[in-house]
PDB file with SEQRES, HELIX, SHEET and CRYST1 records, atoms N, CA, C and O in Angstrom:
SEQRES   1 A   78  UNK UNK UNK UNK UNK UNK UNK UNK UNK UNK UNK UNK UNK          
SEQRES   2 A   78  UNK UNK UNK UNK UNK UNK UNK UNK UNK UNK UNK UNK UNK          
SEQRES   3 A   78  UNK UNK UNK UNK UNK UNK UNK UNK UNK UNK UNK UNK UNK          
SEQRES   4 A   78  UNK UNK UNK UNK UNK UNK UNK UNK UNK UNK UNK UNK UNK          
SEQRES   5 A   78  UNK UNK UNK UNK UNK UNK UNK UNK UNK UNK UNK UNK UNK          
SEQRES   6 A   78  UNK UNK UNK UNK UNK UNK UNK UNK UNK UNK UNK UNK UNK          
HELIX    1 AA1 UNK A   13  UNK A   15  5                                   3    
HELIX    2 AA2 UNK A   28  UNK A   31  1                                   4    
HELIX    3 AA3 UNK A   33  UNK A   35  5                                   3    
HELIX    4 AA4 UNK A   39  UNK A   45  1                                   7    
HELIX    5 AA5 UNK A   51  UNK A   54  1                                   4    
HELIX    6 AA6 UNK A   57  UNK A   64  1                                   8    
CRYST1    1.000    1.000    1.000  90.00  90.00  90.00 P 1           1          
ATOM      1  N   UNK A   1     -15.924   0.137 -64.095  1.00  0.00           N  
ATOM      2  CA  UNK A   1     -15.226  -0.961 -64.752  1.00  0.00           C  
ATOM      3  C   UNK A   1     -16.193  -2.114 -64.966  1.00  0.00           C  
ATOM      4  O   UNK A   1     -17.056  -2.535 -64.195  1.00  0.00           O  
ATOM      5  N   UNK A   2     -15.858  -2.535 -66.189  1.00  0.00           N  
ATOM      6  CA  UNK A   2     -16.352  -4.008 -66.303  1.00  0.00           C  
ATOM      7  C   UNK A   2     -16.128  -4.936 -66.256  1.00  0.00           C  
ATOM      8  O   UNK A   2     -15.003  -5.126 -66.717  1.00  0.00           O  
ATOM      9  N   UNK A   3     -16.799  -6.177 -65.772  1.00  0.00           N  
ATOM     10  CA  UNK A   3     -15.970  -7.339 -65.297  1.00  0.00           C  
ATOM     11  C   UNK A   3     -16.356  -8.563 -66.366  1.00  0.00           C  
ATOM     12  O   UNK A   3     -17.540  -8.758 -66.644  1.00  0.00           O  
ATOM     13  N   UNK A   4     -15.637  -9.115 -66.762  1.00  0.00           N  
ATOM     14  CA  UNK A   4     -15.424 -10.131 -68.204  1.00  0.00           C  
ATOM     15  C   UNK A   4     -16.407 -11.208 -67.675  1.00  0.00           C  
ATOM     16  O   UNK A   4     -17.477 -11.570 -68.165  1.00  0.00           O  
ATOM     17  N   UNK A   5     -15.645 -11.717 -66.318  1.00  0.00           N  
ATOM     18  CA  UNK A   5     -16.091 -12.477 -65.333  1.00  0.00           C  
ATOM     19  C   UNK A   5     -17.054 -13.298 -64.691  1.00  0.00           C  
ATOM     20  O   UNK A   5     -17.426 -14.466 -64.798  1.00  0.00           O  
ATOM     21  N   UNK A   6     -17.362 -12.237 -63.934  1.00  0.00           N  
ATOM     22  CA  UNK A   6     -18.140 -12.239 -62.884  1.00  0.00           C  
ATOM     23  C   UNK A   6     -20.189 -11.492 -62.966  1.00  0.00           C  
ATOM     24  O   UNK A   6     -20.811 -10.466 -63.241  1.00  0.00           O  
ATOM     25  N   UNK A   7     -20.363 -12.633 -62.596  1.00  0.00           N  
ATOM     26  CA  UNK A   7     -22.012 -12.339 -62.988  1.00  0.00           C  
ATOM     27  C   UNK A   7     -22.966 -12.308 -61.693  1.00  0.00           C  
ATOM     28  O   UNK A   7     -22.816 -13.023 -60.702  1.00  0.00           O  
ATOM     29  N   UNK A   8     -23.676 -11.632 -61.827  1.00  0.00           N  
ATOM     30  CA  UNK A   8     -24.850 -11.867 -60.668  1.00  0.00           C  
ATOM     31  C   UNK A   8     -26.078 -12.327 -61.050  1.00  0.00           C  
ATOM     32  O   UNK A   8     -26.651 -11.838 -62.024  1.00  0.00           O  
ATOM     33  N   UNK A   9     -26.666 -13.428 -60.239  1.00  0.00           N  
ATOM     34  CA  UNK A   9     -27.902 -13.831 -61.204  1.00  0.00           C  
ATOM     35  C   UNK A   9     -28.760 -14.434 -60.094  1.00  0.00           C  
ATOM     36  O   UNK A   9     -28.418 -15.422 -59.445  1.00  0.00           O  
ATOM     37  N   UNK A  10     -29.898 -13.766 -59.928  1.00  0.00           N  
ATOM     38  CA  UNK A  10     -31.049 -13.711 -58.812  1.00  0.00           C  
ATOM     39  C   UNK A  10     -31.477 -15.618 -58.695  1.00  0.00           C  
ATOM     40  O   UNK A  10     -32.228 -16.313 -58.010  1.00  0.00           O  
ATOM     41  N   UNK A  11     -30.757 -15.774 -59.500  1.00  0.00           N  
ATOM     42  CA  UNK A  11     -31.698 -17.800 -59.476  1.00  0.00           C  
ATOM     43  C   UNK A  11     -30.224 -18.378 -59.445  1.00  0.00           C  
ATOM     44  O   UNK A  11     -29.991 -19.389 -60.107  1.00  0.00           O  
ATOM     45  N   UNK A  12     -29.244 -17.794 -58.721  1.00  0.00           N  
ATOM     46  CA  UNK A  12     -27.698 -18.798 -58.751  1.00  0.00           C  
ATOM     47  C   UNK A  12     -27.300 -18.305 -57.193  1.00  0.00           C  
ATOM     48  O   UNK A  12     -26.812 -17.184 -57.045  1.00  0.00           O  
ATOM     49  N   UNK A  13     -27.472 -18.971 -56.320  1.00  0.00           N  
ATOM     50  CA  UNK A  13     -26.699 -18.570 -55.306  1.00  0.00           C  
ATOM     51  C   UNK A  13     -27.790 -17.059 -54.534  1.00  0.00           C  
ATOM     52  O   UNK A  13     -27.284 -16.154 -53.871  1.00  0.00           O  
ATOM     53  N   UNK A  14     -28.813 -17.134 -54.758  1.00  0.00           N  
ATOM     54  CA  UNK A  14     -29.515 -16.020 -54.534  1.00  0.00           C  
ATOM     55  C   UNK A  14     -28.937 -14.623 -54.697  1.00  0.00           C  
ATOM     56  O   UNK A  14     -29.207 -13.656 -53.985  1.00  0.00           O  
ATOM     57  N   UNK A  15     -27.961 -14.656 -55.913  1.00  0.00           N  
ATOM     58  CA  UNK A  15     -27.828 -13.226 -56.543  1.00  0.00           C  
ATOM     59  C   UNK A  15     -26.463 -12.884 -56.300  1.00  0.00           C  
ATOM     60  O   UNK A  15     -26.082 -11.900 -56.934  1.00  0.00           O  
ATOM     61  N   UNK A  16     -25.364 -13.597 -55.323  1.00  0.00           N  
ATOM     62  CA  UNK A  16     -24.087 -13.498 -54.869  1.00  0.00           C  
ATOM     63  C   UNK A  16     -23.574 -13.380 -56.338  1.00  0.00           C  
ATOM     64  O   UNK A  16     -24.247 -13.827 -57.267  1.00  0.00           O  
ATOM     65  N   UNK A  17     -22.376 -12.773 -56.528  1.00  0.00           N  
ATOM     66  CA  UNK A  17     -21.571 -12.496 -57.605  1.00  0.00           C  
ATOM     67  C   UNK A  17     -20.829 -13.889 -57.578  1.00  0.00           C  
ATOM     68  O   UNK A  17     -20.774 -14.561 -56.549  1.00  0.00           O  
ATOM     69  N   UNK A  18     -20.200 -14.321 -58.897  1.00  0.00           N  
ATOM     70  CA  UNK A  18     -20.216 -15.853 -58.890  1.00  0.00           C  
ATOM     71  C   UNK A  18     -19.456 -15.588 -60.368  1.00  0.00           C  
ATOM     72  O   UNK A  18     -19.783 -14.752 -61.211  1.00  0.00           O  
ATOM     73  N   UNK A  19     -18.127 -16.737 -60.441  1.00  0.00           N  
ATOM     74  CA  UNK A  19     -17.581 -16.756 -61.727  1.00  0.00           C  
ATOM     75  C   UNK A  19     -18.003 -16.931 -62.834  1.00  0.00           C  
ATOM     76  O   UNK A  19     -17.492 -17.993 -63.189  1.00  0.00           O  
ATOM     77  N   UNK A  20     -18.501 -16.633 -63.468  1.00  0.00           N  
ATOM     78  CA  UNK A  20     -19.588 -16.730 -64.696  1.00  0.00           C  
ATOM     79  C   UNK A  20     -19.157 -18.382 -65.254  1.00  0.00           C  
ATOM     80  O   UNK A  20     -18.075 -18.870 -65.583  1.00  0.00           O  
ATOM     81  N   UNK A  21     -20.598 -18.963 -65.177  1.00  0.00           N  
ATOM     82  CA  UNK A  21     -20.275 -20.866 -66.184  1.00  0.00           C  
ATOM     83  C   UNK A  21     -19.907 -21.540 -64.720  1.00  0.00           C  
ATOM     84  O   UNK A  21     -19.279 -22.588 -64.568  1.00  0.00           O  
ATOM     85  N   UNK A  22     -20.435 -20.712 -63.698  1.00  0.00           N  
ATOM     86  CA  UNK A  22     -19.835 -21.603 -62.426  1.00  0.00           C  
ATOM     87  C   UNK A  22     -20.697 -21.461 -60.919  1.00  0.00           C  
ATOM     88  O   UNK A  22     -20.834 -20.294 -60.553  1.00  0.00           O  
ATOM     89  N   UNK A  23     -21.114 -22.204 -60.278  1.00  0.00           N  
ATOM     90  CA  UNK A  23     -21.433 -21.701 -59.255  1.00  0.00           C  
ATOM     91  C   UNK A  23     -20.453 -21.592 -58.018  1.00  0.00           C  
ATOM     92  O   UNK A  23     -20.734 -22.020 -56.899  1.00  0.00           O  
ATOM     93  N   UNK A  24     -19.245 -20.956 -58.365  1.00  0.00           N  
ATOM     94  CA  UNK A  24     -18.094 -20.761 -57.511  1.00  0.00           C  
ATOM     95  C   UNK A  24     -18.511 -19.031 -57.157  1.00  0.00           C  
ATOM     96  O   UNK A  24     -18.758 -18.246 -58.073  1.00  0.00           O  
ATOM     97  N   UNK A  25     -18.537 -18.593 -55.566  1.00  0.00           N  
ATOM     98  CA  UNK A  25     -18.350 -16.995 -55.482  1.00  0.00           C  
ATOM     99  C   UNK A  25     -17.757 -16.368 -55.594  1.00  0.00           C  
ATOM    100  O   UNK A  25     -16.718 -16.822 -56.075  1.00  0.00           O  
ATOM    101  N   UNK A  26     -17.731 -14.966 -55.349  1.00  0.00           N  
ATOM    102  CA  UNK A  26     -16.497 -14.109 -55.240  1.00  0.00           C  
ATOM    103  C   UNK A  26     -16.043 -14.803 -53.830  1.00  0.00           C  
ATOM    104  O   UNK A  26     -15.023 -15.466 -53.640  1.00  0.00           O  
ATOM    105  N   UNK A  27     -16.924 -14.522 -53.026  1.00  0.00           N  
ATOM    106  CA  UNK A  27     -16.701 -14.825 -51.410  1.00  0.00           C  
ATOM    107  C   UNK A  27     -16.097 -16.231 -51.577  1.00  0.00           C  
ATOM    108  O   UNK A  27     -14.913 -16.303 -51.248  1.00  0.00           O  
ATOM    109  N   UNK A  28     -16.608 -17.239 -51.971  1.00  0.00           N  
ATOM    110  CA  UNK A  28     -15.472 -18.763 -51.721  1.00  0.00           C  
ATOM    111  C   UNK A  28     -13.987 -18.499 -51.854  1.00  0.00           C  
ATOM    112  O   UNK A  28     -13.030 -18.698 -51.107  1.00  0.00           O  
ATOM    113  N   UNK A  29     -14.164 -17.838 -53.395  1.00  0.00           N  
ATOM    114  CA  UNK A  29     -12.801 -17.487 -53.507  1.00  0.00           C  
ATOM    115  C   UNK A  29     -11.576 -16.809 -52.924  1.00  0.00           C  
ATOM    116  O   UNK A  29     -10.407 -16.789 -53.310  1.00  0.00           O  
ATOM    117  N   UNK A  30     -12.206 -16.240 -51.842  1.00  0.00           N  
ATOM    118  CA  UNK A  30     -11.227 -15.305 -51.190  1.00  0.00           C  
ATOM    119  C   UNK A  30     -11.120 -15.699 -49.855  1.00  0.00           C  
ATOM    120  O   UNK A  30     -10.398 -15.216 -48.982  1.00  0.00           O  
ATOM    121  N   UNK A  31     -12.260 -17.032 -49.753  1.00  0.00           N  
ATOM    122  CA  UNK A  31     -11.863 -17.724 -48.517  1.00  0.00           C  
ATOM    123  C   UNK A  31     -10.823 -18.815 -48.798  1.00  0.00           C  
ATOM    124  O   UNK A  31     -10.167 -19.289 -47.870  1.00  0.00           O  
ATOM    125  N   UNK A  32     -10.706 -19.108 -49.717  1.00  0.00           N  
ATOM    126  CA  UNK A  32      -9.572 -19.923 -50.097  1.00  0.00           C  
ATOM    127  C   UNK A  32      -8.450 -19.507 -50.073  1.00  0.00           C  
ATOM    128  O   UNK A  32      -7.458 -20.213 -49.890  1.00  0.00           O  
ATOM    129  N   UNK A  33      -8.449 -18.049 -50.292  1.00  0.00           N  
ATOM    130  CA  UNK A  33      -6.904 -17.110 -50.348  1.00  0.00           C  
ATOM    131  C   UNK A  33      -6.906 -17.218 -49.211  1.00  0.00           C  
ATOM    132  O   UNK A  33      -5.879 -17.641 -48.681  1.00  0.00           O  
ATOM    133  N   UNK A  34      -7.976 -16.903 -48.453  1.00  0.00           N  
ATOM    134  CA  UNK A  34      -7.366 -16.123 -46.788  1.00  0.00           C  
ATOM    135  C   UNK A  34      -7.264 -17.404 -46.027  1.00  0.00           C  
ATOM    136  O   UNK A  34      -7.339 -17.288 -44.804  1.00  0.00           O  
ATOM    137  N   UNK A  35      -7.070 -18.880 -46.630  1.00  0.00           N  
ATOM    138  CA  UNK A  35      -6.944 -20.290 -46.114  1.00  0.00           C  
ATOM    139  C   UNK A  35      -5.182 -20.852 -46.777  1.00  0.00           C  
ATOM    140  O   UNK A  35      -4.439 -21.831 -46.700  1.00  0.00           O  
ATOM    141  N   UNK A  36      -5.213 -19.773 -47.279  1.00  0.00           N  
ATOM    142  CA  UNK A  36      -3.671 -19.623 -48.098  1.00  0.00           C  
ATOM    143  C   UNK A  36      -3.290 -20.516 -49.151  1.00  0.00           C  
ATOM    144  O   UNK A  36      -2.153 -20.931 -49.378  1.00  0.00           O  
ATOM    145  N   UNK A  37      -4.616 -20.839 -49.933  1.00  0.00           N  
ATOM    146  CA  UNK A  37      -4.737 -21.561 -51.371  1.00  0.00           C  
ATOM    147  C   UNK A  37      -4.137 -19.821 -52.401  1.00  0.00           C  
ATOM    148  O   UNK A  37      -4.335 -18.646 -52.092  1.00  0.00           O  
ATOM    149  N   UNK A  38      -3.482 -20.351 -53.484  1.00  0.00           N  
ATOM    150  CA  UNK A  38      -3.030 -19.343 -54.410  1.00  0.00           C  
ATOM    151  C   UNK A  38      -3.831 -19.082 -55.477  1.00  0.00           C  
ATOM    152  O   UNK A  38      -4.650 -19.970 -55.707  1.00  0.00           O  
ATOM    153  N   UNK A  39      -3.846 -18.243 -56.119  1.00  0.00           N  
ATOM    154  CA  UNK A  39      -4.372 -18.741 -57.597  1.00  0.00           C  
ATOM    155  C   UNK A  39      -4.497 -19.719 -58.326  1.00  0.00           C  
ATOM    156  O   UNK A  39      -5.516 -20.213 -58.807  1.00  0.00           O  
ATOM    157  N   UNK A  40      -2.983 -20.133 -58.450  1.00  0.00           N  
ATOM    158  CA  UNK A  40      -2.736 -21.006 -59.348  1.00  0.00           C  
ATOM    159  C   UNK A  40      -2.970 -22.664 -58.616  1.00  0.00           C  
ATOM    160  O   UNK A  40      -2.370 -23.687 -58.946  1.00  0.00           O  
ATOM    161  N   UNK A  41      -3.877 -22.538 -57.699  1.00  0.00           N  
ATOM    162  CA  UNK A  41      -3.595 -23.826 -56.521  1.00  0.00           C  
ATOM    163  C   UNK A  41      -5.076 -23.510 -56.821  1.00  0.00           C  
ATOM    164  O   UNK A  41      -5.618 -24.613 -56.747  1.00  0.00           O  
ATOM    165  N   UNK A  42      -5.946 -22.665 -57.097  1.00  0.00           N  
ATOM    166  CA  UNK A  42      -7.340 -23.068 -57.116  1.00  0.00           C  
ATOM    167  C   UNK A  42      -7.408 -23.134 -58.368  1.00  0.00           C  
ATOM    168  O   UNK A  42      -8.393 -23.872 -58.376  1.00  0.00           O  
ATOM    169  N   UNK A  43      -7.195 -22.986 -59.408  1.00  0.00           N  
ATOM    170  CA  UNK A  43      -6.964 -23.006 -60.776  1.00  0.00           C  
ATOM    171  C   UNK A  43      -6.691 -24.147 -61.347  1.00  0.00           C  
ATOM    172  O   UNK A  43      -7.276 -24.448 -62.387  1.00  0.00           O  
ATOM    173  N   UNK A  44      -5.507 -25.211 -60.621  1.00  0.00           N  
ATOM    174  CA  UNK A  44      -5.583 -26.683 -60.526  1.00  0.00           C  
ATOM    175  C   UNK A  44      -6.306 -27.630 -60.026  1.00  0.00           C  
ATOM    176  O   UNK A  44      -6.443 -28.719 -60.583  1.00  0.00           O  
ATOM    177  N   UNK A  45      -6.889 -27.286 -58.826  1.00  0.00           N  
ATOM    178  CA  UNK A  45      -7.785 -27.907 -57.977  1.00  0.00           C  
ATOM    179  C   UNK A  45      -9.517 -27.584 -59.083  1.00  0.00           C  
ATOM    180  O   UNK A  45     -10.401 -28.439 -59.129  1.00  0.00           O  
ATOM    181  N   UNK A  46      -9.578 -26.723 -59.556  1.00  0.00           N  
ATOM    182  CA  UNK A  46     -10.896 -26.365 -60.069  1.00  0.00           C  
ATOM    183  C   UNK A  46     -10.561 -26.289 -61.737  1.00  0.00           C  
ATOM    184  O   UNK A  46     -10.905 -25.159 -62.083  1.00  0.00           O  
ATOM    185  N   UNK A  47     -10.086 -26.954 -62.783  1.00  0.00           N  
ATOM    186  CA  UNK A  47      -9.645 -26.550 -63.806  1.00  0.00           C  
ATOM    187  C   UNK A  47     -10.759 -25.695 -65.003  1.00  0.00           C  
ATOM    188  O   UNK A  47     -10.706 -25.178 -66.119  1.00  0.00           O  
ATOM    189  N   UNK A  48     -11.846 -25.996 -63.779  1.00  0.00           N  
ATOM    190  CA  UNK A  48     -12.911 -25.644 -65.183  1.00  0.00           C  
ATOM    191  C   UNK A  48     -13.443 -24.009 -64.575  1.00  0.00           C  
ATOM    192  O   UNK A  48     -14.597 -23.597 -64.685  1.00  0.00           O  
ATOM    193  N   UNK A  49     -12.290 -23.237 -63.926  1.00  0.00           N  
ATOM    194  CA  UNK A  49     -12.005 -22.037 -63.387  1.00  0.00           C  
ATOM    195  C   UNK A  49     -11.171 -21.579 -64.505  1.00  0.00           C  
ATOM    196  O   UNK A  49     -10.409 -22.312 -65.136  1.00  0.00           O  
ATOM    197  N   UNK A  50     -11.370 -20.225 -64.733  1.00  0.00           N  
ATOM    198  CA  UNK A  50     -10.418 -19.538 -65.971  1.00  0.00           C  
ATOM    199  C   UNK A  50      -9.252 -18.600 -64.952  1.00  0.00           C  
ATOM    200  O   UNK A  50      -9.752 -17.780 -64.183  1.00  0.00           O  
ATOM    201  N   UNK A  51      -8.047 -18.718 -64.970  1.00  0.00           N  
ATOM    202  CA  UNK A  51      -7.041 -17.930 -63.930  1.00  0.00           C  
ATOM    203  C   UNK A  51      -7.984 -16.854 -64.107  1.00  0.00           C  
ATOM    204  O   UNK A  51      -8.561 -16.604 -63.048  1.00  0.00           O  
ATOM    205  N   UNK A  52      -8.417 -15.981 -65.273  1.00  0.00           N  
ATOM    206  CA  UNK A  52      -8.464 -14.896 -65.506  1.00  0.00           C  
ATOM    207  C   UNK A  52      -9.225 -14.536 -64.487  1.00  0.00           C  
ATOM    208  O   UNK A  52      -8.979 -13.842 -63.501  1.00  0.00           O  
ATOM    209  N   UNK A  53     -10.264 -15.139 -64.868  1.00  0.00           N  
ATOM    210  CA  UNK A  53     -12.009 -15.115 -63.747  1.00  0.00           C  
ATOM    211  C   UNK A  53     -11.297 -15.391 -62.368  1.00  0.00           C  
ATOM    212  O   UNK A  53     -11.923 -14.679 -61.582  1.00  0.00           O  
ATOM    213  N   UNK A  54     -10.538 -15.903 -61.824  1.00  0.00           N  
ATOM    214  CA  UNK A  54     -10.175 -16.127 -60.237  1.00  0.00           C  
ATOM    215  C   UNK A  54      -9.697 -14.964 -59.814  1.00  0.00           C  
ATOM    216  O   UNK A  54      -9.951 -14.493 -58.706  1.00  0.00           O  
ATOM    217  N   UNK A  55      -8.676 -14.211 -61.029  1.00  0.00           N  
ATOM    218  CA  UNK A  55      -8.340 -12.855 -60.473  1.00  0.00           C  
ATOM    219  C   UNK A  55      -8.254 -12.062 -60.827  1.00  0.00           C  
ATOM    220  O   UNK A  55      -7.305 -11.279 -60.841  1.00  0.00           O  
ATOM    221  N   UNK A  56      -9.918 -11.981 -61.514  1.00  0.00           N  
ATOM    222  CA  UNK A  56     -10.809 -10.631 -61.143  1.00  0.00           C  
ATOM    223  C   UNK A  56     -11.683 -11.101 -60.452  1.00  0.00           C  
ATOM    224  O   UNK A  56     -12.730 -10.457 -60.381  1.00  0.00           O  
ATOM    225  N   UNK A  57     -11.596 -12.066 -59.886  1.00  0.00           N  
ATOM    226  CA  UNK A  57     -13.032 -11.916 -58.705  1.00  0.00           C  
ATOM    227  C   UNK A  57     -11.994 -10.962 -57.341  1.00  0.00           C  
ATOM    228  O   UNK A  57     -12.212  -9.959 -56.661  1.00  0.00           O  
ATOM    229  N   UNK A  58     -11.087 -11.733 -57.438  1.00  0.00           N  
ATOM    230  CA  UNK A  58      -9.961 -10.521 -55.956  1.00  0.00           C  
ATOM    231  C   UNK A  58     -10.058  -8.972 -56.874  1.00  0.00           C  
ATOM    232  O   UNK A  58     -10.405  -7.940 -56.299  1.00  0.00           O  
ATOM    233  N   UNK A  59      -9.789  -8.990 -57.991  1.00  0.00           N  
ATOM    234  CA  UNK A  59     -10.504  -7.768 -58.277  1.00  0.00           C  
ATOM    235  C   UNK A  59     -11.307  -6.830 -57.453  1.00  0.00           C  
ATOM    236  O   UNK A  59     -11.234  -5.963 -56.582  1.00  0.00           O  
ATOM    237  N   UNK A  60     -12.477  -7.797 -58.568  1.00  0.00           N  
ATOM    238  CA  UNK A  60     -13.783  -7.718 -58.093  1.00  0.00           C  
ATOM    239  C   UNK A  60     -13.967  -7.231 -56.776  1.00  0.00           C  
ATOM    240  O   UNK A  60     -14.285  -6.049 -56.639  1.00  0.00           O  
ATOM    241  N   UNK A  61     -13.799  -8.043 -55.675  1.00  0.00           N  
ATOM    242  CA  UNK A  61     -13.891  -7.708 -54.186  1.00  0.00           C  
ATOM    243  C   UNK A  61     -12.886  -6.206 -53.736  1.00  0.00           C  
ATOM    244  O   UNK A  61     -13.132  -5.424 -52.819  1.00  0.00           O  
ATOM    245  N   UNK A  62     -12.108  -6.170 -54.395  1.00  0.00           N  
ATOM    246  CA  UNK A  62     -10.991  -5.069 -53.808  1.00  0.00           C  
ATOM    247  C   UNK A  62     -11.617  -3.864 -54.217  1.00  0.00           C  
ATOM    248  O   UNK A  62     -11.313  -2.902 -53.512  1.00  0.00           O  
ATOM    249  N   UNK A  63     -12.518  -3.598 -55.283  1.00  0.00           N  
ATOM    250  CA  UNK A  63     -13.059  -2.317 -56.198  1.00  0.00           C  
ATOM    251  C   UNK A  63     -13.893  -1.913 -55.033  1.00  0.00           C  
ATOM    252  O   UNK A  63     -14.030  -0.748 -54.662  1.00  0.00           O  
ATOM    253  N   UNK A  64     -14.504  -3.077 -54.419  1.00  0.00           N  
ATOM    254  CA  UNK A  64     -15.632  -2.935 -53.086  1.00  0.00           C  
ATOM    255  C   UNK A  64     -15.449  -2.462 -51.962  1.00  0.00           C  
ATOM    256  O   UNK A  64     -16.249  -2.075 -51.110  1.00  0.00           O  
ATOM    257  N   UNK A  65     -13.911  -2.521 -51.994  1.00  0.00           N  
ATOM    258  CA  UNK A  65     -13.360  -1.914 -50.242  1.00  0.00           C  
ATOM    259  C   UNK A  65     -14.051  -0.858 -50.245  1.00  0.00           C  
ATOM    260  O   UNK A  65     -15.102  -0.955 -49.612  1.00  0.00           O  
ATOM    261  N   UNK A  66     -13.811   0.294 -50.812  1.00  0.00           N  
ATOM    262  CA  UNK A  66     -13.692   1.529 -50.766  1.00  0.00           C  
ATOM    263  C   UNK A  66     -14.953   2.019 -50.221  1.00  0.00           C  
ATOM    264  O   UNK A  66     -15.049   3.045 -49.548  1.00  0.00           O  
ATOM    265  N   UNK A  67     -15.872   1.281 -50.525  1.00  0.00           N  
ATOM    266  CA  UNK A  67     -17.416   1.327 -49.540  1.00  0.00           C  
ATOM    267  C   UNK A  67     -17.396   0.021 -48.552  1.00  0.00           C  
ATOM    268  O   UNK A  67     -18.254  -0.860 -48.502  1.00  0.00           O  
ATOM    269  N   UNK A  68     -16.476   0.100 -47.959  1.00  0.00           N  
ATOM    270  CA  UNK A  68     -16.471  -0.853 -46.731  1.00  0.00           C  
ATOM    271  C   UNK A  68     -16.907   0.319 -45.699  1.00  0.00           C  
ATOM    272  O   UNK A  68     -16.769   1.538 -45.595  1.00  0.00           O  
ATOM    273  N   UNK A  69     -17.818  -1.295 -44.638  1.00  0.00           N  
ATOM    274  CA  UNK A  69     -18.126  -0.487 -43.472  1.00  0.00           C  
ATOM    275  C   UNK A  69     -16.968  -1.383 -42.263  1.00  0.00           C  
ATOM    276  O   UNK A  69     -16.612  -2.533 -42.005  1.00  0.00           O  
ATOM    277  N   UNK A  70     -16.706   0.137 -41.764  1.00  0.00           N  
ATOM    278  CA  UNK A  70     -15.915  -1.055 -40.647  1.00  0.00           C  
ATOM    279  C   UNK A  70     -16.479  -1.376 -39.318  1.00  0.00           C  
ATOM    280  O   UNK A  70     -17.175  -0.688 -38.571  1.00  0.00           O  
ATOM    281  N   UNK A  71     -16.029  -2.558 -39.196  1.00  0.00           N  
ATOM    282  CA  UNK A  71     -16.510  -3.215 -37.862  1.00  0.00           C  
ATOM    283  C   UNK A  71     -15.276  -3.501 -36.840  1.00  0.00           C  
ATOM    284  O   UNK A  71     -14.343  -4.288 -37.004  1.00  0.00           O  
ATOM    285  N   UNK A  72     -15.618  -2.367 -35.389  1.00  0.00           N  
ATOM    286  CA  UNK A  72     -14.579  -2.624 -34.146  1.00  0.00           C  
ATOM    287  C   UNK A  72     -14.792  -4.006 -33.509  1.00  0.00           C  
ATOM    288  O   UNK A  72     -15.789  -4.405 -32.907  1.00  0.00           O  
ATOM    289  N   UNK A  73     -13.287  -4.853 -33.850  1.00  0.00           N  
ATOM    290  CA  UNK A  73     -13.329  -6.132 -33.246  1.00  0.00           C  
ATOM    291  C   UNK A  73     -12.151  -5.605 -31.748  1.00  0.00           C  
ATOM    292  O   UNK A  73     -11.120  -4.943 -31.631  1.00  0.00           O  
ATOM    293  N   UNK A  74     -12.935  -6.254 -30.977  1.00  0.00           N  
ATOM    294  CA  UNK A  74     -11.847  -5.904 -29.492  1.00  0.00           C  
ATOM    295  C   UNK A  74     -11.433  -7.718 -29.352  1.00  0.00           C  
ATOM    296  O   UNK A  74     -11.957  -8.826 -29.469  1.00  0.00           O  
ATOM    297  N   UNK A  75     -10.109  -7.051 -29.019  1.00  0.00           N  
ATOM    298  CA  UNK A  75      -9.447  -8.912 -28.335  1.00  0.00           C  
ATOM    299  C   UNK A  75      -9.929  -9.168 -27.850  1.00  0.00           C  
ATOM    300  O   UNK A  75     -10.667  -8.288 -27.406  1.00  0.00           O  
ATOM    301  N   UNK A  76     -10.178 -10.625 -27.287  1.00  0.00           N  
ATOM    302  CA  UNK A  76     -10.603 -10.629 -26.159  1.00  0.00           C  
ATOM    303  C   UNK A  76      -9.228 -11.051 -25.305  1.00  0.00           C  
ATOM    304  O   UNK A  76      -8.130 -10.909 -25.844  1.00  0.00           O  
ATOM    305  N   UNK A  77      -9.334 -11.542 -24.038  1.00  0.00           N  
ATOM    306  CA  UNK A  77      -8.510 -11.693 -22.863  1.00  0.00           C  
ATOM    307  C   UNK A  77      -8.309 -13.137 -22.672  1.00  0.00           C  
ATOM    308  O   UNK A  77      -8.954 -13.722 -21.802  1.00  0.00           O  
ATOM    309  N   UNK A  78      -7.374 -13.824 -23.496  1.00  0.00           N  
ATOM    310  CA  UNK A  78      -6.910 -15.104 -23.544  1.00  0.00           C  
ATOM    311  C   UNK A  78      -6.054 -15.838 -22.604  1.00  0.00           C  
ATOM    312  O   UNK A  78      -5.744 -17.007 -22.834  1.00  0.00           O  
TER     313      UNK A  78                                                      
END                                                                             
């Protein structure tokens, strides 16, 4: 698949995938979700963000699971 989006570019962020016309990441972006900002809440907050480009960068990141490595987190004893 191709992404409209999202660009990688060795002199922006040292090569991190990044909303194209922006130095916003994939990774910021999904720290904002997992901070429980919405789409449409970074989309206002950032207007010079295209909805489109915000979600295909969650796209973007989700196409990537599938070569995830996993990492065993143990609780600890609180």
């Amino acid at each position: 698949m191709e992404f409209k989006y999202i660009i990688s570019d060795p002199d922006i962020l040292g090569g991190k995938p990044i909303i194209k016309g922006t130095r916003i990441s994939i990774q910021l972006i999904l720290e904002w979700i997992a901070s429980g900002a919405s789409v449409k809440s970074i989309v206002e907050e950032f207007p010079h963000l295209p909805k489109e480009g915000v979600q295909e960068a969650i796209l973007y990141a989700s196409r990537f699971l599938d070569k995830e490595i996993l990492i065993e987190i143990k609780a600890s004893a609180a």
